[in-house]
Structures are given as C-alpha cells and as structure tokens.
C-alpha positions in Angstrom: 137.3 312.3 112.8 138.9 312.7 109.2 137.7 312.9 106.0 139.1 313.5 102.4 136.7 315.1 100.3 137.4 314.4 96.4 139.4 311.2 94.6 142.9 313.1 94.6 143.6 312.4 98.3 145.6 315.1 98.8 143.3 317.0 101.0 142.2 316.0 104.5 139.8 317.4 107.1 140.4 316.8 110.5 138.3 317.4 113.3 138.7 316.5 117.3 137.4 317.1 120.8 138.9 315.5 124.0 137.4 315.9 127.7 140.3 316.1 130.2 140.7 315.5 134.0 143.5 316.5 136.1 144.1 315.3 139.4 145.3 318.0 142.8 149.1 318.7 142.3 151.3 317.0 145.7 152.8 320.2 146.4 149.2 321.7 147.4 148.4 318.7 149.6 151.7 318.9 151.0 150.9 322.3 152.4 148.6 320.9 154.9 151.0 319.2 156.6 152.5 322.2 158.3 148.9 323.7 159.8 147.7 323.3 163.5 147.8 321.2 165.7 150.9 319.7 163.1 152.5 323.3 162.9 152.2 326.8 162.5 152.3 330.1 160.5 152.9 333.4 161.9 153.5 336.9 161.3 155.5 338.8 163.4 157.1 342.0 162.1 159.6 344.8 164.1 161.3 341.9 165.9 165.1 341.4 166.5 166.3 338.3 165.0 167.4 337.0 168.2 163.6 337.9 169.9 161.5 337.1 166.8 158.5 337.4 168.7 159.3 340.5 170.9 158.4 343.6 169.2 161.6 346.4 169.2 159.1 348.9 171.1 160.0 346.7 174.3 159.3 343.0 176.1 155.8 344.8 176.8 154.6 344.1 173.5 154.7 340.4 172.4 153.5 337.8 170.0 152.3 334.9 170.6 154.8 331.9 170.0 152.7 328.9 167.9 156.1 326.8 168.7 157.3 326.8 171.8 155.7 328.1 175.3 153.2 330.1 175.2 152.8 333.0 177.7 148.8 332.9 177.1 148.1 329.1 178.0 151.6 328.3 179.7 151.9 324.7 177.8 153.8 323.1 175.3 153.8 324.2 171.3 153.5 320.9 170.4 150.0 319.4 171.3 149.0 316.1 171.9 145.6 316.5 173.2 143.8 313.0 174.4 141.0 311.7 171.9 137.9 313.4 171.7 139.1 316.6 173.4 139.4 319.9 171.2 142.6 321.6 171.1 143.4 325.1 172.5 143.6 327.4 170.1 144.3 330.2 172.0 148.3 329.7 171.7 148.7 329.6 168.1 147.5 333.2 167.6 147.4 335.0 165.2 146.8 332.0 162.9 147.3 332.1 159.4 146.0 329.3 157.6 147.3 328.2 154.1 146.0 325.9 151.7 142.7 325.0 153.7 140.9 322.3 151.6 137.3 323.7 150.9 134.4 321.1 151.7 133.4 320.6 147.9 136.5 320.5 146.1 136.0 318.9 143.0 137.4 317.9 139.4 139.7 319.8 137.6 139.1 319.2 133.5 139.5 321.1 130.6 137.9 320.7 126.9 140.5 320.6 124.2 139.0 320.6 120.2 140.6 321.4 116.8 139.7 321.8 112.9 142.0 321.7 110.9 142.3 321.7 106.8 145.5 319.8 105.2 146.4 320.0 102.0 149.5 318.4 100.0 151.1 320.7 97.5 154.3 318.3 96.6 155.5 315.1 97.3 157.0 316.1 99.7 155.7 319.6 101.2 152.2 320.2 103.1 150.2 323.0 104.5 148.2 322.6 107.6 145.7 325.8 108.8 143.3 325.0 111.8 141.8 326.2 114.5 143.0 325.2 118.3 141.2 325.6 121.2 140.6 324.8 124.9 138.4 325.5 128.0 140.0 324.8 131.4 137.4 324.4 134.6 137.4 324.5 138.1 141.1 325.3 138.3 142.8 325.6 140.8 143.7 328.9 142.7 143.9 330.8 145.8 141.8 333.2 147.7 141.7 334.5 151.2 137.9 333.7 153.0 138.9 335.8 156.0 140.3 339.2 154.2 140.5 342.6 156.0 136.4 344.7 156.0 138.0 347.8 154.2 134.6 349.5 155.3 134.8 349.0 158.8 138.7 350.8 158.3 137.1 353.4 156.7 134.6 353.5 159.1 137.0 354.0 162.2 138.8 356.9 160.3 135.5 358.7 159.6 135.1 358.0 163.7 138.3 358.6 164.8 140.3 360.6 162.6 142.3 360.1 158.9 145.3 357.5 159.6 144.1 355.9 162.5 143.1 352.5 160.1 145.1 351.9 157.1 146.8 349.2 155.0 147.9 346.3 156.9 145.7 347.1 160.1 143.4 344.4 159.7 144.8 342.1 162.8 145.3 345.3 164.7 143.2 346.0 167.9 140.7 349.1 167.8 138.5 350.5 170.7 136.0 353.3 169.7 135.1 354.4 173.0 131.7 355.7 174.2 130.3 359.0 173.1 132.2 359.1 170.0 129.8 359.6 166.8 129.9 357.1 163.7 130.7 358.8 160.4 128.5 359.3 157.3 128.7 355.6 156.9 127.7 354.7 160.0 129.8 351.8 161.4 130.7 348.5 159.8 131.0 345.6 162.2 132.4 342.6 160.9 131.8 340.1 163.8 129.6 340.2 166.9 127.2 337.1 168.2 124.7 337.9 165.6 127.2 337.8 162.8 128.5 341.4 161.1 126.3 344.2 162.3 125.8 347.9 160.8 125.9 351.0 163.2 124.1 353.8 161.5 125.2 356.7 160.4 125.5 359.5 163.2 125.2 357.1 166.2 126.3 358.5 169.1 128.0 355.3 170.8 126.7 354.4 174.3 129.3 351.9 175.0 132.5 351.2 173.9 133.2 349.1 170.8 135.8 346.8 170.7 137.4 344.8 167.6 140.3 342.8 168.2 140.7 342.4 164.3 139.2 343.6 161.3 138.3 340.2 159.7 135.4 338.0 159.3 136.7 335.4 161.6 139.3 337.3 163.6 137.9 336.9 166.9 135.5 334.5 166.5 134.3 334.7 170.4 134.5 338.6 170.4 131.5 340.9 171.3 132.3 344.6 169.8 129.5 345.7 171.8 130.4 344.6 174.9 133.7 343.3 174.8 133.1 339.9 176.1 135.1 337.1 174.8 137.7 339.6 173.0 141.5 338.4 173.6 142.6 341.0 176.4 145.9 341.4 174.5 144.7 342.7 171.9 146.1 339.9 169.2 143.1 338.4 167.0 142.8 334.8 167.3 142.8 334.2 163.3 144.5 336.1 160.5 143.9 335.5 157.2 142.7 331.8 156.1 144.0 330.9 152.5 141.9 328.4 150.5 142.8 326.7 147.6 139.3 326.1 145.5 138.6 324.5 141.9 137.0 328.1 141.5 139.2 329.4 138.6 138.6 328.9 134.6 140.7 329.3 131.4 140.4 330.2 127.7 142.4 329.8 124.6 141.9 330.1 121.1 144.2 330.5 118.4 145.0 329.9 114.6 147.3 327.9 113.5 149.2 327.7 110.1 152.5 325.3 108.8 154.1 325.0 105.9 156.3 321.7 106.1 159.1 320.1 104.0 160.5 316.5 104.0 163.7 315.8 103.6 164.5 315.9 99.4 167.1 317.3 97.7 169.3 317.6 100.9 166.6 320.3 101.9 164.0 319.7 105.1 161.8 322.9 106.5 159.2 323.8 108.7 157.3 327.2 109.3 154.8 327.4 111.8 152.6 330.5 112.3 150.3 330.9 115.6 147.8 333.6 116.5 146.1 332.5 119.7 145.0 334.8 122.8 144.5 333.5 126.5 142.6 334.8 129.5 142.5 333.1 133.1 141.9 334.5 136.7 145.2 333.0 138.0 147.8 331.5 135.5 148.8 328.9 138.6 147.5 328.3 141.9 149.8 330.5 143.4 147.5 333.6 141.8 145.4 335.2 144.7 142.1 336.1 142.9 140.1 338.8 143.9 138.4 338.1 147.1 134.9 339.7 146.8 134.4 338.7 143.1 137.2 336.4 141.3 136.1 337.3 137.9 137.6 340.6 138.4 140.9 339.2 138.4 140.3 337.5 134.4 142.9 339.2 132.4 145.5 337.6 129.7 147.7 334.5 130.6 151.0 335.1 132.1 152.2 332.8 129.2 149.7 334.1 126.3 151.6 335.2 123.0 149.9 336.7 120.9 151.7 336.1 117.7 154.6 333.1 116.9 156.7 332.7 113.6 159.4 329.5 114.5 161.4 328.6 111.3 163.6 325.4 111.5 165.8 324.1 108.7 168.7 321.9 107.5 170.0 322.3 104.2 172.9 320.1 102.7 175.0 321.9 100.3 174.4 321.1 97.3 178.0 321.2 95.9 179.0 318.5 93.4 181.6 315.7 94.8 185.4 316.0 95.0 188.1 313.0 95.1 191.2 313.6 97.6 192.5 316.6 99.8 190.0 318.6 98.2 186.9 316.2 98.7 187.4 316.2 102.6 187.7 320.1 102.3 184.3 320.8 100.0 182.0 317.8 100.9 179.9 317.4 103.7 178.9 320.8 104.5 175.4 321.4 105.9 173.6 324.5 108.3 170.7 324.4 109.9 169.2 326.7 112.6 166.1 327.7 114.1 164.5 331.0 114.2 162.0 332.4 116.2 159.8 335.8 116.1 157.0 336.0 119.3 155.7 339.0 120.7 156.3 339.3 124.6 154.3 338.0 127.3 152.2 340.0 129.5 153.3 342.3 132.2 152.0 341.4 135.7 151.0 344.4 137.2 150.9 344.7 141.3 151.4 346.4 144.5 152.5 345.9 148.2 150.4 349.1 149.3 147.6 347.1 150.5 145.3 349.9 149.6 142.4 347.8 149.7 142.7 347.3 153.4 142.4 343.3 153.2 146.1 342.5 154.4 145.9 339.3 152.6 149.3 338.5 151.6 150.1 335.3 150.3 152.1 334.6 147.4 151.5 338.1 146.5 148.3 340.4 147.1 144.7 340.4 145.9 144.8 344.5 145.2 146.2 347.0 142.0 147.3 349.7 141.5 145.9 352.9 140.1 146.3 353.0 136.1 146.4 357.3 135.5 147.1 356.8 131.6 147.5 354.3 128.8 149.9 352.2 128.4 152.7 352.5 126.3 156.1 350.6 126.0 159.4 352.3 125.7 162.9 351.5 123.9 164.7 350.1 127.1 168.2 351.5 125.6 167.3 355.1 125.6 165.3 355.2 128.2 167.6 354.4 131.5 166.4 350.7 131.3 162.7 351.8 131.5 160.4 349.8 129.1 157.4 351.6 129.9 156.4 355.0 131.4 156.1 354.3 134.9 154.2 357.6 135.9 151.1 355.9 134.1 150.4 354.2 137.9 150.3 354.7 141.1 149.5 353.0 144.6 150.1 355.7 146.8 147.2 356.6 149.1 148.6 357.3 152.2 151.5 359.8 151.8 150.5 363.5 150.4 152.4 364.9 148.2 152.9 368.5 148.8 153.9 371.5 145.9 156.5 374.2 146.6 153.4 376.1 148.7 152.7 373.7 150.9 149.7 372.4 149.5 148.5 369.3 148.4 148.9 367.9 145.0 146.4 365.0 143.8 147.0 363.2 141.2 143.9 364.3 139.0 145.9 368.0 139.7 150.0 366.5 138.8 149.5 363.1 137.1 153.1 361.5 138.1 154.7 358.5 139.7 154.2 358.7 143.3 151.4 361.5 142.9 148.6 361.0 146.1 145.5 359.2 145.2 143.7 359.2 148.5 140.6 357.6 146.7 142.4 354.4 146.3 142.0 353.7 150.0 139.4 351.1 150.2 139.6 349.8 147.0 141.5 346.8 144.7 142.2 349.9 142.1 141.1 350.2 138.6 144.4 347.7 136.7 144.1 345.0 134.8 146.2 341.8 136.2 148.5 341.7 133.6 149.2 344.3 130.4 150.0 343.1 127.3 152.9 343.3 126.8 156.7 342.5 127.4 159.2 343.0 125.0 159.5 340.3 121.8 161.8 337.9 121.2 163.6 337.5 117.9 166.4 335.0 118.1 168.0 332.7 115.7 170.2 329.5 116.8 172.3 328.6 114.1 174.6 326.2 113.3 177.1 324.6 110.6 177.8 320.9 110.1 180.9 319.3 107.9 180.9 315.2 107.6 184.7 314.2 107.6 184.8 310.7 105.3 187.9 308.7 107.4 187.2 304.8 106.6 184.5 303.0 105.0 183.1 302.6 109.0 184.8 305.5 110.6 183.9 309.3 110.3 184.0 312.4 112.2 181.3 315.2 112.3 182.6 318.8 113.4 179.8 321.4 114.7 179.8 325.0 114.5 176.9 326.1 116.6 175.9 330.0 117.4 173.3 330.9 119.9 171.7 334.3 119.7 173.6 334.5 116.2 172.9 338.3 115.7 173.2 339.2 119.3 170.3 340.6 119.9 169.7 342.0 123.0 166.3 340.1 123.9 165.1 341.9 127.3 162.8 340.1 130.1 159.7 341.4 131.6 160.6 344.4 133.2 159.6 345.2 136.5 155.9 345.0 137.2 155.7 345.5 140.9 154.7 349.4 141.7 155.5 348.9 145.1 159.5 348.5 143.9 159.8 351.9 143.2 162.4 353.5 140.6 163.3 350.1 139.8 159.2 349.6 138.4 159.2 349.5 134.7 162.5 348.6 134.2 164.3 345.7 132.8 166.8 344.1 135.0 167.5 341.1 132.8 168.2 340.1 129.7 168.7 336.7 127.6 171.9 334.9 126.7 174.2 337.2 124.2 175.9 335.7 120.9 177.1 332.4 122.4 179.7 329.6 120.2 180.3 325.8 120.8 182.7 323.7 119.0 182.0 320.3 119.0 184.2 316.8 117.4 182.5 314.0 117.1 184.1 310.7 115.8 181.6 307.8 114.8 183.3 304.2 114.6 
C-alpha cells in the first residue's frame, strides 16, 4: 500500500507484508541416498590407513565393515534382500545416520513487512527511512535424536571411579558388575525392555549391568539387567541418528535510512545507513542445535551486522572544455568509488571437548565452552595476532591442572586458558553460540575514469581502479574454536591489501 498525504506529492508512505514459502534445498535430500541398505557411515578411529577398521591395539579389536564382508553376519555389504523381508542390521554397526527425514516435516516460510516514509527534497535527490523486518519459521536444521545420556556417564564414574566415562564414551561398552553400589544419583539407564530405567541411589547391584552404548537407541534389543540381546562384541548397534527438522526460527529487524542523488550536474550519489540485529538457532542447516532444548542455542546470526554506512558515487569533473592537445588531456575525467563502514560479524564460539558427554558430532558439536569473563576484543597488531583474550574460556574438564606443589588448581582458584573446570562434565557450558563481534570492515574501492574523444564514432575509455585504496588491513573472524588451542582467538586471515588494474577500452 502507498499513500501521499498532502497536494505537494512529494511525500510518500509505503507500507508492505509478503508471506513466503521455501521449498527443502537438493543437497539435504541428496544426503539420503548414501544411508542403509544404499550405504553407510561409520566411525572408526586408531586405525592404520591400510586396516581402517582394525584398531592399532591389535586384529583382536575390530570394527565392523558396513561395506564389504562382515565378520558378524559373514554376507555381502551390499544387500539385496528379497521383497517383504527386513534387512540385517546387524552388519552395518555402529550406524550413524544422517539427514533422517522426520515424519511431519513441513513448510518452511518466512513473513517479510516494511514501513517506510519517502520524502523528495530536490529534483533530483530523495530520502528514504523505514523500518525492515522479517520472521523465518520452521527452518531448517539439525539435531541428533539419539545423543549420548551424560547422566548415566556420570553415573558409572560415581559407581566405578572418576575417568572411567568421559567425552566421547557414548558407543563404548560398560559392565558394572554385581555388588558394586550406585552413587548419590543412583543409576541412569537409558535403554532396557521397559524403556530408560532409574536405579536408586545406594543400590547395591545384584546382577550385573550391561550397556553396550550410552544412547537412547544404541542397542535397541539390549537388556542392562540381564544382558540379553546385547551385541557380544561389545559395539552398539546405532550411533548417533542426525535429523534434519523444520524446528528452527529466525528474526530480524532493522532501520533503514538513504539519501539518493540522480545523475545532475555530472554528480550521482547514494548513502545508505542500516541498523538491524538478527537472532536464529542455526544460521544454516548445517547448525547442530542443542539436543535437549533448541532454544538454547538462539543467539545472533552468523551474518547479522549490526551497523552499515555504504557510500557510492561518480562525479564528472566539472572542468570547462578545451580545443586540441590540451582538450584530450583535461576533458573527460571522472572518479567514482564505493565505500563501506560495517561492524564485524559475530564470533562463533565452540569446542571439540565433548564435555557434555553426547558424542554427537556432525558438522560440528551441540556443546560450549566455559565463558570465565567478559568479552573483550583486542588490537590484533599488538597483540601476537590475538583479537580477543582467550583466557576468558575454557573446555577443559578432564585434565587437572596442577601448581608448583602439586596441588590442583580450578579455575574459580587461577582463572586462565586451559585452567580445570571439572564442573563442566555433563554439561553444554554456560557460552552463547556466537559473540558479537569480529573485527569491522572499512574499505573503499576507488577508481578514476578519462573519456579519450578519437572520431565522431570512435573513443577510448582508460580506467584507474584501486581496491582497498588505503590499505587497510581488514582482519577475518579470528579463530573461534577453543578446542584449537593457541591458535583460538587469533586471526589467521585477512582481506585483499591495496590492489591496481589498468584497463583500455576502445568503443567503435
């Protein structure tokens, strides 16, 4: 809708809303081309490249091979099985699914709306203001439905001692055996015939327990109690099962400002000012959202910027008109550029650590790390490449730091990078998804134009043009990953320095 209030008509209001749908990209559908009985993922780890699924401890521990003969079922990787009969299973273990299809995907759309004011201030010059907005639904994104139970890890080190469970022992194999006591949290089963079962506290265990597998659905035939139906190898039948689900949403809202100039007077312009902010739970569907609760993982865009000044011009000079030698020296001349002023995007912030005990590594993992103080950015230059103070996190729960006595230093005691945070065990830690922010980008492309007059139909146009004209040095989001170690928090890239072109260009 439009309207002009008043007889002048130089002022317009505008006003619009839009409802948008957006269909399931290819490359997610293509994904399920490569599961069972069609393919399949694995695994392994400590193998030799020419044995990738021996383990280096010796032929005595093995994985299973989803593609070729399987030691387990003695048949065939590649299944054909006759109609109506189920496939085995068995020899694709463990099985990590990707990209499973949920039962009730539906509808990506978003909700896109504006108000803006217009108003004409020359003949040939207008400023715009207006507000821009949009709401993006059931996007799409990833989360694992058969994650790691960080209780029942916790449990089994409260049973059997500190460092018997820890990150990335989720498809492991764990027998508690009988006339051991549960801990103070009793004893968290996460499978059994009667679906997850609780031990409590101070049970003295008249059988053994067996778990082959930490997960929801590792061993979907297992009974811990008994140990019926439990692979005898001790290698769960299912690792973690990635779904890709409309469960995601989006928000942005910004101002938005211009000041434009037609071409008059061999002078054109346009300055465009935009204040906007962004907030998603995954910025693509390659974002693993927090498995228990995806809400926790809303946090700023990886592409919101916060503020944006862009500047582009051309201005002929306006000399007057020589004759001759001394025309095809002094007319023509023209520059024009374009500048722009942003403040950086948002850090992503993550670990490797797997401290929440969920092993559910995708295209990266669900967990944080610990955040010990504000956040505070840093002059890359002076500061060994560092853009920010990377002793403000930490993901280690595992290793203990020890003083010059011996003892143990926490982090609450020596608040440093690499300082021991036991607590985090168990946990998805206390950081944000992203940080705002990276460093900001000033550039300036410039560039200057001469017209040479050669005939009435023939002329040639030479072009100066400068990249980066000040050579600034324009850094990229530093390092984000606290798992990387010294390297996290510093810049390892940069943008283009000053870079020149010469260009002849003859018109006929």
């Amino acid at each position: 809708m439009a309207w002009s209030p008043g007889t002048s008509g130089k002022t317009s209001i505008r006003a619009g809303w839009g409802l948008f749908y957006n269909p399931i990209e290819q490359l997610v559908l293509e994904q399920f081309s490569a599961e069972p009985p069609f393919g399949g993922s694995t695994f392994p780890f400590n193998t030799l490249f020419n044995t990738p699924f021996m383990d280096q401890g010796g032929p005595a521990i093995t994985y299973p091979n989803p593609f070729g003969l399987s030691s387990l079922s003695g048949v065939n990787g590649i299944l054909n099985p006759p109609r109506g009969q189920g496939v085995d299973w068995g020899m694709f273990r463990p099985n990590t699914l990707f990209g499973q299809f949920q039962p009730h995907m539906r509808s990506q759309y978003s909700s896109q709306y504006n108000f803006t004011i217009q108003r004409q201030l020359t003949n040939d010059m207008k400023f715009e203001i207006g507000y821009v907005g949009s709401q993006g639904h059931r996007l799409l994104a990833t989360h694992d439905i058969n994650y790691g139970n960080a209780q029942t890890c916790l449990d089994i080190n409260d049973m059997l001692g500190a460092g018997s469970c820890g990150p990335y022992f989720s498809d492991s194999e764990f027998i508690l055996p009988s006339g051991s006591v549960t801990g103070p949290r009793g004893l968290h089963l996460p499978y059994g015939p009667n679906g997850p079962t609780v031990i409590p506290a101070n049970t003295t265990l008249a059988n053994d327990i067996t778990l082959v597998g930490l997960r929801r659905y590792s061993s979907p035939q297992c009974d811990p109690m008994t140990g019926s139906g439990c692979p005898i190898d001790g290698i769960p039948v299912f690792s973690s099962i990635f779904t890709q689900d409309t469960i995601a949403n989006s928000a942005y809202n910004s101002l938005q400002a211009s000041l434009d100039k037609r071409f008059a007077h061999g002078l054109q312009f346009t300055a465009a000012y935009t204040f906007s902010k962004s907030f998603d739970e995954a910025s693509s569907f390659e974002g693993i959202l927090n498995p228990i609760d995806p809400r926790i993982s809303r946090s700023l865009s990886a592409f919101d910027a916060r503020h944006r000044l862009v500047l582009s011009y051309y201005w002929e000079l306006p000399t007057r008109k020589f004759d001759g030698a001394k025309g095809q020296l002094l007319n023509g001349w023209a520059f024009s550029g374009i500048t722009s002023f942003q403040t950086g995007f948002p850090i992503r912030i993550s670990t490797l650590a797997d401290n929440e005990l969920m092993y559910s590594f995708d295209f990266e993992l669900p967990g944080q790390p610990y955040q010990l103080a504000p956040f505070h950015t840093m002059r890359p230059q002076s500061n060994d490449n560092y853009y920010f103070d990377q002793n403000s996190f930490t993901d280690n729960a595992t290793s203990p730091v020890f003083d010059q006595n011996g003892n143990i230093v926490t982090c609450a005691q020596q608040p440093e990078y690499e300082c021991y945070q036991p607590s985090l065990l168990g946990t998805l830690g206390n950081t944000k998804r992203t940080i705002c922010c990276g460093p900001n980008i000033s550039n300036t492309d410039f560039a200057i134009l001469k017209t040479f007059s050669v005939s009435e139909h023939t002329h040639v146009d030479f072009r100066a043009e400068f990249f980066n004209i000040f050579n600034h040095t324009q850094f990229f989001n530093p390092d984000g990953n606290v798992s990387d170690g010294s390297q996290f928090g510093q810049v390892t890239q940069v943008r283009d320095p000053r870079l020149m072109q010469f260009a002849l260009k003859l018109f006929f």
